[in-house]
OpenMM code with the backbone's topology and positions (N, CA, C; nanometers):
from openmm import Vec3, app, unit

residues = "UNK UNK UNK UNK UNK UNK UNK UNK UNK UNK UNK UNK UNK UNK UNK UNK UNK UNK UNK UNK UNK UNK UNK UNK UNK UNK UNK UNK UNK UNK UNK UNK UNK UNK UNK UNK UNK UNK UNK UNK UNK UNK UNK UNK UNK UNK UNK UNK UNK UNK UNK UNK UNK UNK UNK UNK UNK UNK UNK UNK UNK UNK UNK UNK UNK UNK UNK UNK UNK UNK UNK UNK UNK UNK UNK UNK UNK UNK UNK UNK UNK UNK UNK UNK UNK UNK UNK UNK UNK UNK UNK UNK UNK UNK UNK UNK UNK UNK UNK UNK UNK UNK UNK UNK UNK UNK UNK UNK UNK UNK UNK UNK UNK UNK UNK".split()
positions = [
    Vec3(10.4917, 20.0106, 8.0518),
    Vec3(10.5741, 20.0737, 8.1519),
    Vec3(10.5279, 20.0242, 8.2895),
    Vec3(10.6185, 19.9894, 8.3665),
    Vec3(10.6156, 19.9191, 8.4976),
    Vec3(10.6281, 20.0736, 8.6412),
    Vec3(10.5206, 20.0910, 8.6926),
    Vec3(10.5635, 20.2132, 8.7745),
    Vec3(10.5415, 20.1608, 8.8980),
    Vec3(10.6160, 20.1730, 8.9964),
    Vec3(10.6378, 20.1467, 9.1368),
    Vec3(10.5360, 20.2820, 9.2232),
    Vec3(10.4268, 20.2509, 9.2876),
    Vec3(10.4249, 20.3608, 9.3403),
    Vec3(10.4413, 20.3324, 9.4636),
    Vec3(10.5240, 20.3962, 9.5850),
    Vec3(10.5578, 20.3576, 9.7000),
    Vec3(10.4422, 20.4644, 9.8029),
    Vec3(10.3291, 20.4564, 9.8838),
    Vec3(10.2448, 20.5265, 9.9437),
    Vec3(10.1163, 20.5400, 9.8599),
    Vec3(10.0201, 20.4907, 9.9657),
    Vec3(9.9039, 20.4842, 9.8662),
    Vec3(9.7870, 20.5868, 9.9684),
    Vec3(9.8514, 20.6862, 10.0271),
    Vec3(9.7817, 20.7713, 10.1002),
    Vec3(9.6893, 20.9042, 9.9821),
    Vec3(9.6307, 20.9781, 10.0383),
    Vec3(9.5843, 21.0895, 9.9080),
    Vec3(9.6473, 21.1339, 9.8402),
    Vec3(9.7777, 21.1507, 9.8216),
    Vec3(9.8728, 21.1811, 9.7400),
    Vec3(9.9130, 21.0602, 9.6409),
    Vec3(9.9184, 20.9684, 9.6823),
    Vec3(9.9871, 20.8196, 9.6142),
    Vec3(9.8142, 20.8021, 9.5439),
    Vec3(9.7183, 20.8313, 9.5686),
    Vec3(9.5940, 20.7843, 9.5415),
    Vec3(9.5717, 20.8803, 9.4207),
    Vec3(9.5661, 21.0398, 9.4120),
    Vec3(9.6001, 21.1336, 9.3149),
    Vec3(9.6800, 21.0340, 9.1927),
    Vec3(9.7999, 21.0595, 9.2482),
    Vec3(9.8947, 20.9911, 9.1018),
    Vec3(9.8195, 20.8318, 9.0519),
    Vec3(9.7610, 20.7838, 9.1354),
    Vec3(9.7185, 20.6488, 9.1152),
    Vec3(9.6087, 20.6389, 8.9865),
    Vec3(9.5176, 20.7597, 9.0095),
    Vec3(9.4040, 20.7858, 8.9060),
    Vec3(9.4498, 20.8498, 8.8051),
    Vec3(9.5947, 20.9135, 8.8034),
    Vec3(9.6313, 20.9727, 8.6706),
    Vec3(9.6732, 20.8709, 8.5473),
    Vec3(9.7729, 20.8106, 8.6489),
    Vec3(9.8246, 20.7042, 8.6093),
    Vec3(9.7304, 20.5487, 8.5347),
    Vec3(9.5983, 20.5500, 8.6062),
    Vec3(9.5100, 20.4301, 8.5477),
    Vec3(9.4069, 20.4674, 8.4103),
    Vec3(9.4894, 20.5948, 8.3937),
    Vec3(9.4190, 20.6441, 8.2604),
    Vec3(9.4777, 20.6221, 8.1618),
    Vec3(9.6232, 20.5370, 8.1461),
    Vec3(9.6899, 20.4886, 8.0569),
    Vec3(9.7079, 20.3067, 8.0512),
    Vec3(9.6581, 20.2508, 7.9619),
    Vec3(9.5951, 20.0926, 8.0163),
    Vec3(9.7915, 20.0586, 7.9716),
    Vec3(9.8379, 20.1306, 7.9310),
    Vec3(9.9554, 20.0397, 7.8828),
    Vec3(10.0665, 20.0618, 8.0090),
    Vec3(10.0322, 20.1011, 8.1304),
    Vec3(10.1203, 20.1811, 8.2512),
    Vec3(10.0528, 20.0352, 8.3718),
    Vec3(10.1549, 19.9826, 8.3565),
    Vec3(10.0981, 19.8719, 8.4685),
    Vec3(10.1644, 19.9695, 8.6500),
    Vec3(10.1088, 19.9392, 8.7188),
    Vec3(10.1345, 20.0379, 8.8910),
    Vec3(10.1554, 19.9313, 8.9810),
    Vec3(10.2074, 19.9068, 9.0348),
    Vec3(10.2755, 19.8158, 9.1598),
    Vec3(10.2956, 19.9011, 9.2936),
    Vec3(10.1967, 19.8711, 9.4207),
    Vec3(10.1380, 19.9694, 9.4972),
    Vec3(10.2055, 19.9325, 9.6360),
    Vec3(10.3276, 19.9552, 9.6705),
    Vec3(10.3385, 19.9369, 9.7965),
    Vec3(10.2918, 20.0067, 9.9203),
    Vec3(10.2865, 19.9931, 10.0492),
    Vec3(10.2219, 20.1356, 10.1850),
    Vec3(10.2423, 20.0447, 10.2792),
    Vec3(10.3082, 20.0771, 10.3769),
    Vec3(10.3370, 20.0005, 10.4719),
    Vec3(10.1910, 20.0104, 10.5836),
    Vec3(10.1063, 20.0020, 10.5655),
    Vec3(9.9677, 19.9574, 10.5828),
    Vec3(9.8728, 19.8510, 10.4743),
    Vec3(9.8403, 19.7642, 10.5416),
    Vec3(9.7860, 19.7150, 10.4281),
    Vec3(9.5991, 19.7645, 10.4165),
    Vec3(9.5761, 19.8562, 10.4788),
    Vec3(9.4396, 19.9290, 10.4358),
    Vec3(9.4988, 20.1080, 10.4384),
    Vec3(9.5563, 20.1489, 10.3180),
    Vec3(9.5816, 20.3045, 10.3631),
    Vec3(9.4340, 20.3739, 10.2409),
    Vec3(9.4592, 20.5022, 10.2573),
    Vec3(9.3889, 20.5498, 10.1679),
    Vec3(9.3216, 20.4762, 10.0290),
    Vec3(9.3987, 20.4986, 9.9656),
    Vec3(9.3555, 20.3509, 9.8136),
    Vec3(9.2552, 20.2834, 9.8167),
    Vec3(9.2922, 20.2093, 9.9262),
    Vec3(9.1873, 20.0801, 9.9193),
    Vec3(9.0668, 20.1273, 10.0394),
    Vec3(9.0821, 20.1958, 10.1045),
    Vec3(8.9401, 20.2239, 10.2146),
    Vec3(8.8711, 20.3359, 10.1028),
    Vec3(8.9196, 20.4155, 9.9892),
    Vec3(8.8581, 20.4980, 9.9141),
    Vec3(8.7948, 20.3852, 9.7970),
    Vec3(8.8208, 20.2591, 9.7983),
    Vec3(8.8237, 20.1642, 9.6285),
    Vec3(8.9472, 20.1644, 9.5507),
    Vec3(9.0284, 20.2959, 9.5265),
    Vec3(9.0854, 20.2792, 9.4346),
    Vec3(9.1671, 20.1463, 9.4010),
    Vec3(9.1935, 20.0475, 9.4591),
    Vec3(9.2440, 19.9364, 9.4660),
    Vec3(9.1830, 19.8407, 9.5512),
    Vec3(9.1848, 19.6856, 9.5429),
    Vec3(9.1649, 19.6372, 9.5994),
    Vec3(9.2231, 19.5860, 9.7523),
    Vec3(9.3210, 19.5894, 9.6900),
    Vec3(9.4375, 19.5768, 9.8106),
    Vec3(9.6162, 19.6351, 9.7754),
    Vec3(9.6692, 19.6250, 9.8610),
    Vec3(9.8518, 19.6790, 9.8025),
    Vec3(9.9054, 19.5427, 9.7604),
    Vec3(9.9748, 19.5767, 9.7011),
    Vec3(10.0771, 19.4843, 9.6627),
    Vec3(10.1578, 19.4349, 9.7545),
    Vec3(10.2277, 19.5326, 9.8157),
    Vec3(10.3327, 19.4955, 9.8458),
    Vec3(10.3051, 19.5783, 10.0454),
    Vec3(10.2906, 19.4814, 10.0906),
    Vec3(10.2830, 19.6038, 10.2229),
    Vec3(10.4302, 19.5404, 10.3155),
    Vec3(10.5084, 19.6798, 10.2978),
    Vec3(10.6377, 19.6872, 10.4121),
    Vec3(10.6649, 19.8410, 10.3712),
    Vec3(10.7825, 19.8843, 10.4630),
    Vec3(10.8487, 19.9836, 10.4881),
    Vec3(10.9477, 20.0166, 10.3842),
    Vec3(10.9205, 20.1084, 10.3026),
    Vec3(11.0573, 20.1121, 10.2066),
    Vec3(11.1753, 20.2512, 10.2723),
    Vec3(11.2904, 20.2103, 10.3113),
    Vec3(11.3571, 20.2958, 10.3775),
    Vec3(11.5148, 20.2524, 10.2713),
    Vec3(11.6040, 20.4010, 10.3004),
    Vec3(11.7010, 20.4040, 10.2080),
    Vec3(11.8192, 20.2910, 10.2089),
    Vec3(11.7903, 20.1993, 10.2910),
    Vec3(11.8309, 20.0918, 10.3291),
    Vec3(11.8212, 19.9482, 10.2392),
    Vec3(11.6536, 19.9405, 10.2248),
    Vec3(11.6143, 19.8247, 10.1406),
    Vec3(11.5522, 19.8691, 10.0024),
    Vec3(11.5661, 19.9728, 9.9663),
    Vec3(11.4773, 20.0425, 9.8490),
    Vec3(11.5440, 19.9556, 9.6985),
    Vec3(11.6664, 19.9427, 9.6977),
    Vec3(11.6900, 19.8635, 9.5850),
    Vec3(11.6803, 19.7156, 9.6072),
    Vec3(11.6761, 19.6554, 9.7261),
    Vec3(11.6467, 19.5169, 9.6890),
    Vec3(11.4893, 19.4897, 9.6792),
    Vec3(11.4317, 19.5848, 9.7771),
    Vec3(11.2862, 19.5551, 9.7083),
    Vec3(11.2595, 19.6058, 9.5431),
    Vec3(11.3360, 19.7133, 9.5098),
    Vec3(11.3530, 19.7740, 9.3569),
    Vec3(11.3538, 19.6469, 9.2715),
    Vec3(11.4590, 19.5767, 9.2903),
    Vec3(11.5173, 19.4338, 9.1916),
    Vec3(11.4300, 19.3381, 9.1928),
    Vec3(11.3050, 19.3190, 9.3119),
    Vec3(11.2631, 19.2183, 9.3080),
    Vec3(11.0642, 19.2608, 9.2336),
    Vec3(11.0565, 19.3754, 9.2423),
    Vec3(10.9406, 19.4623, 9.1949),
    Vec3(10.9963, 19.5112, 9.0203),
    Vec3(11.1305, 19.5552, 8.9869),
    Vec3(11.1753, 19.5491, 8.8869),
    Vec3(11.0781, 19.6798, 8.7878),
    Vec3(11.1046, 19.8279, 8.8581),
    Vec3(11.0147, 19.9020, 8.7589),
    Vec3(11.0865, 20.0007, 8.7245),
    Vec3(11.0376, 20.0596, 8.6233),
    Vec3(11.0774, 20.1198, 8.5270),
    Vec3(11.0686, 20.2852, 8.5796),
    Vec3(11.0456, 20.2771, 8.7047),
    Vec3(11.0128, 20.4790, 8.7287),
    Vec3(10.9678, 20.4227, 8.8778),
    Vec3(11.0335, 20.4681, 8.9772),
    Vec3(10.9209, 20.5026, 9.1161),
    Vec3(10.8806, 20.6157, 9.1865),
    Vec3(10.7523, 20.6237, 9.1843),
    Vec3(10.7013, 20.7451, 9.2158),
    Vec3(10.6785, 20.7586, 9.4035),
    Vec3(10.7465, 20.8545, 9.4844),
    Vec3(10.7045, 20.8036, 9.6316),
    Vec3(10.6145, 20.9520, 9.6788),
    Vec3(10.5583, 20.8722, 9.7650),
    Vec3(10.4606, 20.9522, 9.7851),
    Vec3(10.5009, 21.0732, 9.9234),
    Vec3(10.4574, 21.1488, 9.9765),
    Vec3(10.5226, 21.2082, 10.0525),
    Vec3(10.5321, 21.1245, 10.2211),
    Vec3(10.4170, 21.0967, 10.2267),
    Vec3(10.3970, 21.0467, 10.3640),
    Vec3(10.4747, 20.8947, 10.3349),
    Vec3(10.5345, 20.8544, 10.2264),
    Vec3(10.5514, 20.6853, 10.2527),
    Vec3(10.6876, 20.6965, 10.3684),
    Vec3(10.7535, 20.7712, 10.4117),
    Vec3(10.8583, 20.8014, 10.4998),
    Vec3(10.8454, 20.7664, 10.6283),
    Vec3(10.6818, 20.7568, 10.6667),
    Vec3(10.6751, 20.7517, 10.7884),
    Vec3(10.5471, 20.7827, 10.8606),
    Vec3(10.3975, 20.7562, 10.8525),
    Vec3(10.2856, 20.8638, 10.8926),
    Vec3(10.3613, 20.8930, 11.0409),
    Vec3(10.3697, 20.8016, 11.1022),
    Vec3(10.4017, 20.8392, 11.3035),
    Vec3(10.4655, 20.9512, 11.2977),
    Vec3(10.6023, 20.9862, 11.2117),
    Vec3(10.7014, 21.1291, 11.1934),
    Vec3(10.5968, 21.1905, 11.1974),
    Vec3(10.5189, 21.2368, 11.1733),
    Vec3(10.4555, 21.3409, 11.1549),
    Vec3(10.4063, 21.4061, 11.2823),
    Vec3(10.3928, 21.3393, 11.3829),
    Vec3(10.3181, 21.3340, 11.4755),
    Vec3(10.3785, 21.3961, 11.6182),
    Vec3(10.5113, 21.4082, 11.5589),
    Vec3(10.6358, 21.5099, 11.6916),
    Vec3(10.7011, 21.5607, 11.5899),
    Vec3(10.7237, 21.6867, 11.6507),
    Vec3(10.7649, 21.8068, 11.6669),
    Vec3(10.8758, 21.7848, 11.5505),
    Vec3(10.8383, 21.8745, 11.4053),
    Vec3(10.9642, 21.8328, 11.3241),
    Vec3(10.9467, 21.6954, 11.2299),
    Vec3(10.8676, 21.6446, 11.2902),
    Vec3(10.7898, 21.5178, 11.2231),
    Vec3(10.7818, 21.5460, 11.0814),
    Vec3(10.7695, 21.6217, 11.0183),
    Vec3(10.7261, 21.6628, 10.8582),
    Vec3(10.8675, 21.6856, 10.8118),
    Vec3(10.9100, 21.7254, 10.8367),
    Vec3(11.0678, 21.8004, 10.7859),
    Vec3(11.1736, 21.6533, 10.7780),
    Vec3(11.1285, 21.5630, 10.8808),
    Vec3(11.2252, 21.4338, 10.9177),
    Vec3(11.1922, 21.3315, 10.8104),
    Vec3(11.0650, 21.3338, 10.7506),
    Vec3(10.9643, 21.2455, 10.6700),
    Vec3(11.0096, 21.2851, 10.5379),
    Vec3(10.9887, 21.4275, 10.4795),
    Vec3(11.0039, 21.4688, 10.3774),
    Vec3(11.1876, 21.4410, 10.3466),
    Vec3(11.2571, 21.4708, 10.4388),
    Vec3(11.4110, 21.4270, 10.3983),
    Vec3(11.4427, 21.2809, 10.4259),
    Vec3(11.3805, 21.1766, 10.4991),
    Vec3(11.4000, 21.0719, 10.4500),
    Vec3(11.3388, 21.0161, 10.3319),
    Vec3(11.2340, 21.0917, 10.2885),
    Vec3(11.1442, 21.0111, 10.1319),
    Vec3(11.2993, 21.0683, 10.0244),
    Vec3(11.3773, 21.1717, 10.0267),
    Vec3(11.4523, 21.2330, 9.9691),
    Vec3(11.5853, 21.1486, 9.9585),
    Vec3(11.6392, 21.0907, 10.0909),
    Vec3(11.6982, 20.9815, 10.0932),
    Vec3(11.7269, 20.8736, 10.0486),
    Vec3(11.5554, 20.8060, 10.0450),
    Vec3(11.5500, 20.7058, 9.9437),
    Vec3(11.5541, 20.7229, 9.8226),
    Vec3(11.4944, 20.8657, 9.7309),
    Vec3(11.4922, 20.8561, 9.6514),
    Vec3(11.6683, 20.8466, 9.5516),
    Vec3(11.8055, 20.9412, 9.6733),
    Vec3(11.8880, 20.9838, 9.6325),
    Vec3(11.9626, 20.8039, 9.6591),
    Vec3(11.9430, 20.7063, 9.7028),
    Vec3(11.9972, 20.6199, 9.7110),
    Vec3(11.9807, 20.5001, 9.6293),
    Vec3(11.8108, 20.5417, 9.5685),
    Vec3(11.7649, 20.4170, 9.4520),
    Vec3(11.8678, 20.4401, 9.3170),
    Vec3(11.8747, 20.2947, 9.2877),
    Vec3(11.9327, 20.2798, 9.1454),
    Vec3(11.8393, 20.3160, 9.0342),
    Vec3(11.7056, 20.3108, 9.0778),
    Vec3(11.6328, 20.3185, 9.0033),
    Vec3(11.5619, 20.4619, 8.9559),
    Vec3(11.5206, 20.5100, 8.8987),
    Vec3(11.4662, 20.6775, 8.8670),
    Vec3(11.3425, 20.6867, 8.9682),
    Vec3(11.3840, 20.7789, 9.0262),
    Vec3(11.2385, 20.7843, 9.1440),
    Vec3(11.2482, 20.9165, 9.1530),
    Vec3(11.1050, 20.9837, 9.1603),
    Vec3(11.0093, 21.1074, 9.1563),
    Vec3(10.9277, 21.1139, 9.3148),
    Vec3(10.9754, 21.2166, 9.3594),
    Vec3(10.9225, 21.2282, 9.5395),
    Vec3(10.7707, 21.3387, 9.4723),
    Vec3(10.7118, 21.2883, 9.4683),
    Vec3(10.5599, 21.3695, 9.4762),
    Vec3(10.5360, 21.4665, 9.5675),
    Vec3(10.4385, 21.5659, 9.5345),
    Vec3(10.4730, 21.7215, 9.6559),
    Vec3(10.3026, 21.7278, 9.7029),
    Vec3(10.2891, 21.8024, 9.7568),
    Vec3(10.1264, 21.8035, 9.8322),
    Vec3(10.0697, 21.8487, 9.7377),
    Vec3(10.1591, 21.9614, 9.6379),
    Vec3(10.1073, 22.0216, 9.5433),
    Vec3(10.0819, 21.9488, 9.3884),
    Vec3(10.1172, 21.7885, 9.4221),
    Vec3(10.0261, 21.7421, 9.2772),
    Vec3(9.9064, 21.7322, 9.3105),
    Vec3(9.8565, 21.7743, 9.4189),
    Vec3(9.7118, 21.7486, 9.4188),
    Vec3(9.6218, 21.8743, 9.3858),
    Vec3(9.6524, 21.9907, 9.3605),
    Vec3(9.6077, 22.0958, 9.3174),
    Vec3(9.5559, 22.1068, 9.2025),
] * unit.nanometer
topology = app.Topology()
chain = topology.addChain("A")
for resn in residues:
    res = topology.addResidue(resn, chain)
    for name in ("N", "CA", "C"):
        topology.addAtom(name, app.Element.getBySymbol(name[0]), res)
């Protein structure tokens, strides 16, 4: 199984270690940083894929990554949103966006898989 995970912040990093407990689940790590959480913690060496996935380009980067499930993380929307007024609310409904516009099956992750 081919899983896209889009955000590799503590949340994308959570699903990342669930996920590397199955050797037959290959993960394809995009974050529009190319040092986010993940890799300054180890969990990876580096991202795969570092750009912006917005509801715009989500299926052509989809077609060319080609996976079977994408999982997005909450913050992959935007860290800066966060940062004015409403910032969280603008982030969380564009990750929602993308997900409602992919061709592909995509799962928006909540703060609360980390519990």
């Amino acid at each position: 199984m081919r899983v896209w995970l889009i955000g590799a912040d503590q949340i994308g990093s959570c699903a990342l270690r669930q996920l590397r407990k199955n050797p037959d689940i290959e993960v394809v790590v995009s974050d529009p940083s190319p040092r986010p959480f993940a890799v300054e913690q180890g969990l990876i060496d580096r991202v795969d894929h570092v750009e912006n996935v917005t509801p715009l380009n989500i299926n052509q980067l989809a077609r060319r990554i080609l996976p079977d499930i994408i999982l997005l993380s909450p913050s992959a929307g935007g860290d800066s949103l966060g940062l004015m007024e409403g910032g969280g609310a603008l982030k969380e409904a564009l990750n929602y966006e993308i997900a409602v516009n992919s061709e592909y099956p995509c799962l928006v992750l909540s703060d609360s898989f980390m519990a």
